[in-house]
C-alpha positions in Angstrom: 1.6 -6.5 -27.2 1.9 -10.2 -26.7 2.6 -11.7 -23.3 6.1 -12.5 -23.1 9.6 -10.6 -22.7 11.9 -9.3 -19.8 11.9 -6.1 -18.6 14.2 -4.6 -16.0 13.2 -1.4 -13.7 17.1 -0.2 -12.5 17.3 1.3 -9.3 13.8 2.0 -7.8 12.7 3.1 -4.7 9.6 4.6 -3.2 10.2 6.7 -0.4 8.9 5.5 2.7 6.6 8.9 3.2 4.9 8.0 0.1 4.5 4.5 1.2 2.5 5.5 4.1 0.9 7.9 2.7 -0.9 5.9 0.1 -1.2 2.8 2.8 -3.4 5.5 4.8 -4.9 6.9 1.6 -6.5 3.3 0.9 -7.2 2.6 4.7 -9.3 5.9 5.4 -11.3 5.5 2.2 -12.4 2.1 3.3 -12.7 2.9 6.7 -14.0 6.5 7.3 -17.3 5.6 8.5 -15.7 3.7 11.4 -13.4 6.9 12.3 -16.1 8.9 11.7 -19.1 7.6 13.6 -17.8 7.6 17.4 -17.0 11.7 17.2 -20.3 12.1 15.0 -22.4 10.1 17.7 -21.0 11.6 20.5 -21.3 15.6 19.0 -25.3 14.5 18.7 -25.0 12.9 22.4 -23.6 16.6 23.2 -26.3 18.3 21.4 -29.2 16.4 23.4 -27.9 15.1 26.5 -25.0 16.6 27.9 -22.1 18.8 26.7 -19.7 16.8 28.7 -20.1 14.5 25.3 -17.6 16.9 23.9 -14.8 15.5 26.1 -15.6 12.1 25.3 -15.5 13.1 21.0 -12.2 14.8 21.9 -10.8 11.5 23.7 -12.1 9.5 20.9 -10.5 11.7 18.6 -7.0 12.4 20.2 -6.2 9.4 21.5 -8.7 6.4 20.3 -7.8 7.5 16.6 -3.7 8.1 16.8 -3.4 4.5 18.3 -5.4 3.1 14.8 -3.3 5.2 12.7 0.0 3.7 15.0 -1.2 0.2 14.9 -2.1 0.6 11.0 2.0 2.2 11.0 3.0 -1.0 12.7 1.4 -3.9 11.1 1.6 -2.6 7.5 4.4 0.0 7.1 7.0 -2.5 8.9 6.1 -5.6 6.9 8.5 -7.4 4.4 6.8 -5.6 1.5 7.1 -2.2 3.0 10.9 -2.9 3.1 10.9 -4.1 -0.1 9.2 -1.1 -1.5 11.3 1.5 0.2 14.7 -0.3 -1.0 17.2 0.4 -3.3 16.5 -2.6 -5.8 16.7 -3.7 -9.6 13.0 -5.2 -10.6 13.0 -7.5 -13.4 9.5 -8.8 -14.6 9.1 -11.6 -16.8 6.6 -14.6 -16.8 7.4 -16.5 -13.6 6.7 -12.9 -11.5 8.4 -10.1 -10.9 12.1 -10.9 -9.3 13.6 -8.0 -6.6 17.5 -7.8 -6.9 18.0 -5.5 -4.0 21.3 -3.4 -4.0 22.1 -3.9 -0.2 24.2 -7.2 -0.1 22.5 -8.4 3.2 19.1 -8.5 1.3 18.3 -11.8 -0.7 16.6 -12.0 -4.0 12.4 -12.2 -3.6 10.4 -13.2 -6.5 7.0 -12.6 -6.4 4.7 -15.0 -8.5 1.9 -13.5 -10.7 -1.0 -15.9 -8.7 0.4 -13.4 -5.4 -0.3 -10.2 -7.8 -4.5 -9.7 -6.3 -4.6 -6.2 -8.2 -2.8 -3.1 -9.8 -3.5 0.5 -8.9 -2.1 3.6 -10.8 -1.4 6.6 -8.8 0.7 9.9 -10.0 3.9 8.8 -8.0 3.5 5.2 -7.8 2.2 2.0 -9.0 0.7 0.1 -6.5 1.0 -4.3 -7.2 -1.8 -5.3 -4.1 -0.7 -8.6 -3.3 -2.1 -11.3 -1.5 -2.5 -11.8 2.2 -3.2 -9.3 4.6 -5.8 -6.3 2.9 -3.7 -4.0 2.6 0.1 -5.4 1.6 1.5 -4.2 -1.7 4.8 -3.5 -3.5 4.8 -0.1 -4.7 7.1 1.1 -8.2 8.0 4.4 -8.5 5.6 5.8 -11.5 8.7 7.8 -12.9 10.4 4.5 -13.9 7.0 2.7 -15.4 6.5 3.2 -19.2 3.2 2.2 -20.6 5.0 -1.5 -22.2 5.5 -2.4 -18.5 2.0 -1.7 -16.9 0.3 -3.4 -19.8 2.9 -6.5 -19.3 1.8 -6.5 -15.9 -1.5 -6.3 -16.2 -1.6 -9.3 -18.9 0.6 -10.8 -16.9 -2.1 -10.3 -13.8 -4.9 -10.9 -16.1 -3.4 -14.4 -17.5 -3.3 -16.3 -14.0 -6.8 -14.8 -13.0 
């Protein structure tokens, strides 16, 4: 398939459990160790020195952890991408980028350029476009609306600017 062509996505939407739950997905497989290492060091620190060790893994673990997970919910999952992602919207993709028509009438258009495209993931619900800026910012597509043609005109579209 050559590069070129429109095509238009009609009314997708991710929902916003989905969202976050692929959003977390990507930040615990990069970050585990770091989660992991205070409760591990602390259970050995138990084992040798003192049990009271086991308070401070449980204190690490219920409330050092659930403000990461909060903070990770309020810097990603309320940024302009995560909105756009969760909206009702038309998606039309052609060589400038990939143009958002959203169907709420207070919403403007958003085009985002192929140069602010990083990467694309494929998951079994959605397809993730990981764009540039902050680590962890993407636009997510419902898979159910994708056909093969338009993840291989993204990813030569992708793979022409990089």
């Amino acid at each position: 398939m050559e590069v070129g062509g429109d095509f238009t996505i009609d009314n997708c939407s991710v929902s916003s459990s989905a969202y976050m739950r692929h959003l977390c997905a990507m930040f615990l497989a990069d970050n585990w160790l770091w989660l992991v290492a205070p409760v591990a060091l602390c259970a050995l620190l138990a084992i040798w020195i003192d049990v009271r060790f086991v308070i401070v893994a449980m204190m690490v673990l219920f409330i050092a952890l659930p403000m990461v997970l909060a903070m990770l919910y309020f810097y990603y999952g309320l940024s302009p991408e995560a909105r756009w992602s969760i909206m009702e919207k038309t998606a039309t993709i052609d060589g400038k980028g990939i143009s958002l028509n959203f169907s709420d009438e207070r919403m403007k258009t958003h085009v985002i350029g192929w140069n602010d495209v990083r990467n694309i993931i494929e998951k079994d619900d959605v397809l993730m476009l990981m764009l540039n800026g902050k680590r962890y910012t993407c636009l997510m597509l419902p898979a159910s609306v994708i056909n093969p043609d338009i993840t291989q005109a993204l990813r030569q579209f992708t793979a022409k600017v990089h």
